[in-house]
Residue, then its C-alpha position, 0 to 999 in steps of 0.5 A: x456458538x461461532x467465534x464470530x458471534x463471541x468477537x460481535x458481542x465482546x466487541x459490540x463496543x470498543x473501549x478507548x484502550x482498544x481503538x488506541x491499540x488499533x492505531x498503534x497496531x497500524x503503524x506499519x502501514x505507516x512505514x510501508x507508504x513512506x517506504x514505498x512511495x518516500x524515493x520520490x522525495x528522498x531521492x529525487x531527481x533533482x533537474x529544476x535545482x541547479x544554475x551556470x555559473x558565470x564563468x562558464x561559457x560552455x554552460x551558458x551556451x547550453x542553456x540559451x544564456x542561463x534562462x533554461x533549466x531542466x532534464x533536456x538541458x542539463x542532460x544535452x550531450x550527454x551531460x558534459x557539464x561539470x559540478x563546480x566547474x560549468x555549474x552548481x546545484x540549488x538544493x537548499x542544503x538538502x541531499x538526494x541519494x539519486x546525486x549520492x548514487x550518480x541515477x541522473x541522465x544516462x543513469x536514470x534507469x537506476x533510479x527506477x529499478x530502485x523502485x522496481x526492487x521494493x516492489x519485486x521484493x514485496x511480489x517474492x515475499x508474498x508468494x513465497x512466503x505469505x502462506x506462513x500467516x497461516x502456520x506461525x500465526x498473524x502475531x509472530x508473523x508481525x514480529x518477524x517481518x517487522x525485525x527484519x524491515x528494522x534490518x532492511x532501513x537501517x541498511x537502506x539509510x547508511x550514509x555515503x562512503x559507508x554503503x555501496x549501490x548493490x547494498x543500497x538495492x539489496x536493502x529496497x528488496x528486503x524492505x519490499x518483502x518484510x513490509x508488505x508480509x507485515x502488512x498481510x499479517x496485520x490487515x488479516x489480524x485485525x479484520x479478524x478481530x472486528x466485529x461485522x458491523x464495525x469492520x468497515x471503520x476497521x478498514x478505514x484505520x488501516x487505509x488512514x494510516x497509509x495515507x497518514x504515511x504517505x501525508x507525512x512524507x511531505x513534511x518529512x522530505x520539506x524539512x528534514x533535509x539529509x535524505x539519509x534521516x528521512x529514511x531512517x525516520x520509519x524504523x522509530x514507528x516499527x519499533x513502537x510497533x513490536x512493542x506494541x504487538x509482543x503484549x497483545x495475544x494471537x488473533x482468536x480466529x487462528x488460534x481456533x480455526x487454524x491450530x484447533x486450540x479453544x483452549x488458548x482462543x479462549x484466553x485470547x478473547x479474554x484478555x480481548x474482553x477485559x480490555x473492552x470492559x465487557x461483561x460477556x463470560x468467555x469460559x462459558x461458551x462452548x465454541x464450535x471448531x473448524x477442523x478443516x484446515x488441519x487437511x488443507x494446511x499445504x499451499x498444494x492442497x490449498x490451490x487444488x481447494x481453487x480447483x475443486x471450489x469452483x466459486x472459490x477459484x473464479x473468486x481469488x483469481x477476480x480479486x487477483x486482478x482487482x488488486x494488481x489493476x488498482x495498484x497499476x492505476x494507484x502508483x502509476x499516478x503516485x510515481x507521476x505527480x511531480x510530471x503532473x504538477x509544477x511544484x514537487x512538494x505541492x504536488x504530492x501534498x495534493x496527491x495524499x489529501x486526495x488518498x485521505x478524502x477517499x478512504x474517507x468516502x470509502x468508509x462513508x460508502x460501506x456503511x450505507x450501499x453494497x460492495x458491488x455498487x460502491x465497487x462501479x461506482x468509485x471506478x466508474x468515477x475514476x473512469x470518467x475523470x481520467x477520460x475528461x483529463x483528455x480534454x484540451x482545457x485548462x483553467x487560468x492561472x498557474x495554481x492546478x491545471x484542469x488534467x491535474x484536477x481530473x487525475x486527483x478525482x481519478x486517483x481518490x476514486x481508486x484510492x477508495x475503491x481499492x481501499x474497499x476491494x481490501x476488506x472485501x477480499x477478507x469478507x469474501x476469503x473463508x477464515x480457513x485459507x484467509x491469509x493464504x488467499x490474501x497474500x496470494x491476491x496481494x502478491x499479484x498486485x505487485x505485479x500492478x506495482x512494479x509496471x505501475x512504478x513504469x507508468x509514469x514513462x506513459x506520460x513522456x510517450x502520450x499523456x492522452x493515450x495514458x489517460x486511455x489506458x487508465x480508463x479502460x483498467x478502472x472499467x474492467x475493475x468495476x464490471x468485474x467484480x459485479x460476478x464477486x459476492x454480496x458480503x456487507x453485513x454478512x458473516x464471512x465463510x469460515x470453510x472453503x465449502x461455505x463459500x458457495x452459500x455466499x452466491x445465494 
């Protein structure tokens, strides 16, 4: 009997105990989108919140008598105002660590690479070290990383005059790495433990917990004032989160497909039935066991399989690009809200409930039509709506321009197409180079993240001519991956040979 058929059947109806599992087992997605995306709040630039004081002339002068305030102004002559002297900041009591670090005018650049240092982080990781998901396993692996992202906050989150800037850089790198090998760790483990036909509301928890982070970054920066608390904020859910995951067994799947051991599968899937409340005797079954990845265990050997499996080959480098264009569509706007909307707080409120009604959509979608027609047709959307963006109409009043509403539409689009392409990848990759394939293609996205944390300077080049480029990569996304197999209530290859029968 194949493993998949014993997790269908164990499985076939989750118990309370395990869909509560599966939410806490998800917490690191969590931590990642308010790591990732929480600079943009916790250090932002802060243009809009200061005023002249009265008493200075030279500051009045500057703004046109006080009425002007923003980055050309307060950056005009390469910033010669002085705090408390020519002028004082309206930040409401809260604190910004781009004014702890000095990143405003000149500096700028500063702000960004602190961006640009998670994601070359989480790209060096995951190359150099996703491949470990398939020698120490998913669990450990999650242990591991998750230790060292604990490390990495509490780094990132000293207060001023205990830190420097390098130390501060640092931490973002470290923070990139840990937190995505994490995530690949996680995103494999519990894809491997759903059954075929809930693996879609499987995904759907994954990608609502990111945008669970991502929602409650807004909140979080609004009412927590000291940038330092918000960023140490994420380190309470990865805490709750090792816990969680030194009681639960290794991933059933690795244990018998990667380490050839039923013996400790057996347990695992065990302890898994228990848990569901199931009937289904585990000690019973005679299991059939893929020995193939004790040859192909080296990531030498495992890239000639991309050579000598042709479809294999053609496939990761598809999902290689599928991934690295959706994360430069995805972040480019994430990195722009705040140029796209009048109001820092609104605008990225606006931005996470348009990720959670696609993951929403995307989980509606997977149940009812192919991966390939929900993969052009959420990009064929997001397509249209970021050419419509073009169009020189607004609506009146001042709540939401019509460019803001198409890069909503354009962006949920993605969101849910990209949340799609994640569990597509998984169905599609043999369960014997899983990990491996899916750290390397989420290794090539960062490429996406780290020009997408740039995008947001398109913006200040040509808004019309950003919209354009967007376009054409979400086309490119949906015309590609119609050469990618059909896997929609379908087993997923175990072996790298089986990978063939997919495209039959």
């Amino acid at each position: 009997m194949k493993i998949d058929e014993v997790i269908d059947t164990i499985n076939s109806r989750p118990s309370m105990v395990i869909i509560m599992l599966g939410i806490l087992y998800n917490f690191p997605n969590v931590v990642l989108a308010m790591v990732a995306v929480g600079t943009n709040l916790f250090g932002y630039l802060p243009y809009k919140n200061w005023e002249c004081l009265s008493s200075s002339e030279a500051c009045l002068n500057q703004t046109s008598q006080g009425t002007v305030y923003d980055r050309d102004t307060f950056c005009n002559g390469e910033r010669t105002l002085i705090e408390n002297t020519d002028f004082k900041w309206n930040l409401d009591g809260r604190t910004t660590f781009a004014l702890d670090f000095n990143m405003l005018c000149g500096k700028e650049g500063l702000y960004t690479l602190s961006n640009t240092m998670y994601f070359a982080g989480a790209l060096t990781g995951l190359l150099l070290f996703g491949q470990l998901m398939d020698f120490i396993g998913r669990k450990f692996g999650m242990i591991i990383f998750n230790i060292i992202s604990i490390g990495g906050i509490i780094l990132q989150s000293l207060p001023q005059g205990a830190t420097h800037i390098v130390v501060f850089m640092i931490s973002r790198f470290v923070l990139g790495g840990s937190t995505y090998l994490s995530y690949a760790a996680l995103n494999t483990y519990i894809l491997e433990l759903s059954p075929t036909r809930f693996r879609p509301i499987a995904n759907l928890f994954i990608a609502f917990t990111f945008d669970a982070g991502y929602l409650l970054l807004v909140p979080v920066g609004y009412y927590i004032k000291p940038w330092h608390y918000q960023s140490a904020l994420p380190a309470v859910f990865l805490l709750i989160n090792l816990i969680v995951v030194v009681f639960v067994p290794e991933s059933p799947k690795f244990l018998l497909l990667n380490k050839g051991d039923a013996f400790q599968c057996k347990r695992a899937m065990a302890w898994y039935s228990k848990m569901s409340r199931s009937d289904f005797d585990v000690d019973d079954v005679d299991l059939e066991i893929t020995m193939e990845l004790k040859e192909e265990r080296s990531v030498l050997e495992n890239l000639k399989d991309l050579i000598r499996y042709r479809e294999l080959g053609l496939q990761t480098l598809i999902l290689a690009w599928l991934w690295s264009a959706s994360a430069f569509v995805y972040y480019g706007f994430t990195f722009s809200w705040s140029k796209l909307s009048k109001n820092l707080y609104i605008g990225y409120l606006l931005g996470a409930i348009s990720d959670i009604i696609g993951i929403i959509l995307q989980g509606v979608l997977m149940l009812v039509i192919p991966r390939r027609v929900q993969n052009v047709l959420t990009f064929g959307v997001a397509a249209t709506s970021f050419f419509l963006a073009i169009i020189p109409y607004d609506f009146p009043g001042d709540t939401i321009s019509f460019e803001q509403l198409m890069s909503l539409i354009g962006s949920l689009a993605v969101s849910s197409g990209w949340g799609m392409i994640i569990v597509w990848s998984s169905e599609a990759s043999p369960t014997t180079h899983r990990a491996t394939i899916i750290s390397w293609v989420s290794g090539a996205s960062r490429i996406g993240f780290l020009v997408g944390t740039q995008a947001s300077l398109l913006f200040n080049w040509s808004k019309a001519g950003s919209f354009v480029i967007f376009g054409i990569i979400a086309i490119s996304v949906g015309l590609l991956g119609i050469r990618l197999p059909e896997t929609r209530n379908i087993v997923p290859p175990e072996t790298s040979k089986d990978v063939k029968a997919h495209y039959c």
